[in-house]
Short mmCIF file of the C-alpha atoms (twelve columns), coordinates in Angstrom:
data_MODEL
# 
_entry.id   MODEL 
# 
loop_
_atom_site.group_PDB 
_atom_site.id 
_atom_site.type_symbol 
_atom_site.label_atom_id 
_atom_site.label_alt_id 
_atom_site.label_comp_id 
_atom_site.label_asym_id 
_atom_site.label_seq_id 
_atom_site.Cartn_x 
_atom_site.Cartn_y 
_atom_site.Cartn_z 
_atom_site.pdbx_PDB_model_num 
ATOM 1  C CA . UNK A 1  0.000   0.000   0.000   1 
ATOM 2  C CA . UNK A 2  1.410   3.264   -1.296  1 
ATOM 3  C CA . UNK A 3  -1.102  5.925   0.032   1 
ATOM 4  C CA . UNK A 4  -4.344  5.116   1.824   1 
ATOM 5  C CA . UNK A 5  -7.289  7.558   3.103   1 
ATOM 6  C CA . UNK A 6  -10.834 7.144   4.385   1 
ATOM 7  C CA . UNK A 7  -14.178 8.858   4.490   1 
ATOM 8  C CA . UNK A 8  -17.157 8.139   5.891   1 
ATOM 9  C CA . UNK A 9  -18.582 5.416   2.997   1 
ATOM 10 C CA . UNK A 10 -15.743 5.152   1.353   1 
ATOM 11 C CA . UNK A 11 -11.585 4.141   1.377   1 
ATOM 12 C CA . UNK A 12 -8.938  5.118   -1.716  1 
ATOM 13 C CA . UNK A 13 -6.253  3.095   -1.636  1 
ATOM 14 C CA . UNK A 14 -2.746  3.407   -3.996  1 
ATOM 15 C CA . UNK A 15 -1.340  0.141   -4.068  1 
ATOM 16 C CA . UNK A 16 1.194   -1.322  -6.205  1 
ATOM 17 C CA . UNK A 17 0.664   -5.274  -6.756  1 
ATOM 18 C CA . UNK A 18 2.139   -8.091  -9.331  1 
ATOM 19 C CA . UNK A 19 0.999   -7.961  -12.227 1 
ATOM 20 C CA . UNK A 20 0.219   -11.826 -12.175 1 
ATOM 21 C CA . UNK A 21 -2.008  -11.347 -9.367  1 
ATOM 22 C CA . UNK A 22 -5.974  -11.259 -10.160 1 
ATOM 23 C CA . UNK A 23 -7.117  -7.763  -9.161  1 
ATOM 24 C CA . UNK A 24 -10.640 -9.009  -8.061  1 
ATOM 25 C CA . UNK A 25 -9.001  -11.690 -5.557  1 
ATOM 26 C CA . UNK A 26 -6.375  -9.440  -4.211  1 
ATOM 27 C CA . UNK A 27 -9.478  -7.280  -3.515  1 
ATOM 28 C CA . UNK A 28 -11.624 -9.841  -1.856  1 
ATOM 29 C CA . UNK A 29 -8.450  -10.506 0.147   1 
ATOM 30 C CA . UNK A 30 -7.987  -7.056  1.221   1 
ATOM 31 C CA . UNK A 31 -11.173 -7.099  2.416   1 
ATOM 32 C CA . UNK A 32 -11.398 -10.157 4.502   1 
ATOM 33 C CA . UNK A 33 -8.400  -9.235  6.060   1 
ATOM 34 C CA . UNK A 34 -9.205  -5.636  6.882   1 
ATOM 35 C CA . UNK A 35 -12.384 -6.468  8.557   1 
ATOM 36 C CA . UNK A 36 -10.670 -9.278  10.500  1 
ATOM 37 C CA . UNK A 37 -8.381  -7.215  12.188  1 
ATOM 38 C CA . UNK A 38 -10.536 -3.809  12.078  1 
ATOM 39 C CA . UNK A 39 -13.139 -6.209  14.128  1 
ATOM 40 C CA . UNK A 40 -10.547 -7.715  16.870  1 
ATOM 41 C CA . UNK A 41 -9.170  -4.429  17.430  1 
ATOM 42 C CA . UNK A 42 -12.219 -2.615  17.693  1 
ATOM 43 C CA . UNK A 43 -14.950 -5.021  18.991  1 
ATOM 44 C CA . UNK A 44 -16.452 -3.215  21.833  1 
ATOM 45 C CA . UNK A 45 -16.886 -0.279  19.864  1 
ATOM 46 C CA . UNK A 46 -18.122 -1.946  16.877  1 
ATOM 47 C CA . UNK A 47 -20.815 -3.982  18.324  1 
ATOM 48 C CA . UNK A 48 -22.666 -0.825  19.623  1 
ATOM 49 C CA . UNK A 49 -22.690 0.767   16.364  1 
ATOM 50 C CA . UNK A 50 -22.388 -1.614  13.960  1 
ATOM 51 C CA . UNK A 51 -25.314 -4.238  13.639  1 
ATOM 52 C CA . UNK A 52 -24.237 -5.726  10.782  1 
ATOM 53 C CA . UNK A 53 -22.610 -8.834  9.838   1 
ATOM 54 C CA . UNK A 54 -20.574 -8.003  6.510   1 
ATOM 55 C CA . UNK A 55 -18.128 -5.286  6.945   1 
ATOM 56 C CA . UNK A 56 -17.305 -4.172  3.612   1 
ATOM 57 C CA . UNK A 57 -20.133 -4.124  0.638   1 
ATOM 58 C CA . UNK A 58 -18.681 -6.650  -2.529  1 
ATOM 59 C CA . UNK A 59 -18.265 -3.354  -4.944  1 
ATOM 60 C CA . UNK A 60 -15.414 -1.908  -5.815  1 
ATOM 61 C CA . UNK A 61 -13.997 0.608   -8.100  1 
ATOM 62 C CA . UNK A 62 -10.246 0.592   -9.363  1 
ATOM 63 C CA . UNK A 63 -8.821  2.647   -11.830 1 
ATOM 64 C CA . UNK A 64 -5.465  2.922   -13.690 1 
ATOM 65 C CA . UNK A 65 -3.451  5.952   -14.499 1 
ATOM 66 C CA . UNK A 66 -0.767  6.427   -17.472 1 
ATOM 67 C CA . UNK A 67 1.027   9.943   -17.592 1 
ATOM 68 C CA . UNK A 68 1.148   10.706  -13.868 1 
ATOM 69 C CA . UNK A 69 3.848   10.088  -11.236 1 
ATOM 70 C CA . UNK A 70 3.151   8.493   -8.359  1 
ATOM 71 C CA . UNK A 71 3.702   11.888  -6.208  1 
ATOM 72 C CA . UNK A 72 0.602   12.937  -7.993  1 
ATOM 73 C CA . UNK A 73 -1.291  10.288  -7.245  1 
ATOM 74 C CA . UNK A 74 -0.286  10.348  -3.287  1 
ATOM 75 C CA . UNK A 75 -1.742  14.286  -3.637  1 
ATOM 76 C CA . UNK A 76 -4.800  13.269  -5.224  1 
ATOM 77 C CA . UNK A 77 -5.616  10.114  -2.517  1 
ATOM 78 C CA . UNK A 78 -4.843  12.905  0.478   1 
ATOM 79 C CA . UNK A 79 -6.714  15.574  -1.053  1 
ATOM 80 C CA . UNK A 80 -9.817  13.981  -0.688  1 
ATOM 81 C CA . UNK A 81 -12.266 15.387  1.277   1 
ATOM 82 C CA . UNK A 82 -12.221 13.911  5.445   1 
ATOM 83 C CA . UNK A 83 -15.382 13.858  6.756   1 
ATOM 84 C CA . UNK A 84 -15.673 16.272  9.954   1 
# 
């Protein structure tokens, strides 16, 4: 993971991965992971606002870029609006 920033519905994430690797499991992995550890680390909390059994929704939007650096990609992941 290059860059990573959240908002209230949402994540973007810059990563870099092999190119061998299938986008769509790497995702689903991501995921199961994530909510793993978000849930053992944050349990008590969790269960009094979160009723629900999935974590993360199975969507997912990923987009390539050609003609930018990576810099400029950092700056665009961090200059997304944080919710107050």
């Amino acid at each position: 993971m290059l860059e990573f920033d959240g908002e209230e519905d949402h994540v973007h994430l810059l990563v870099r991965y092999h190119p061998k690797v299938q986008l769509s499991k790497f995702i689903a992995n991501l995921k199961t992971v994530s909510s793993r550890l978000i849930r053992k680390e944050f349990d008590g909390y969790l269960s009094t606002v979160y009723r629900q059994k999935v974590f993360w929704t199975g969507s997912y939007f990923v987009s390539s870029c050609g003609g930018v650096t990576v810099e400029q990609l950092k700056q665009y992941v961090n200059e997304q609006v944080t919710p107050n």
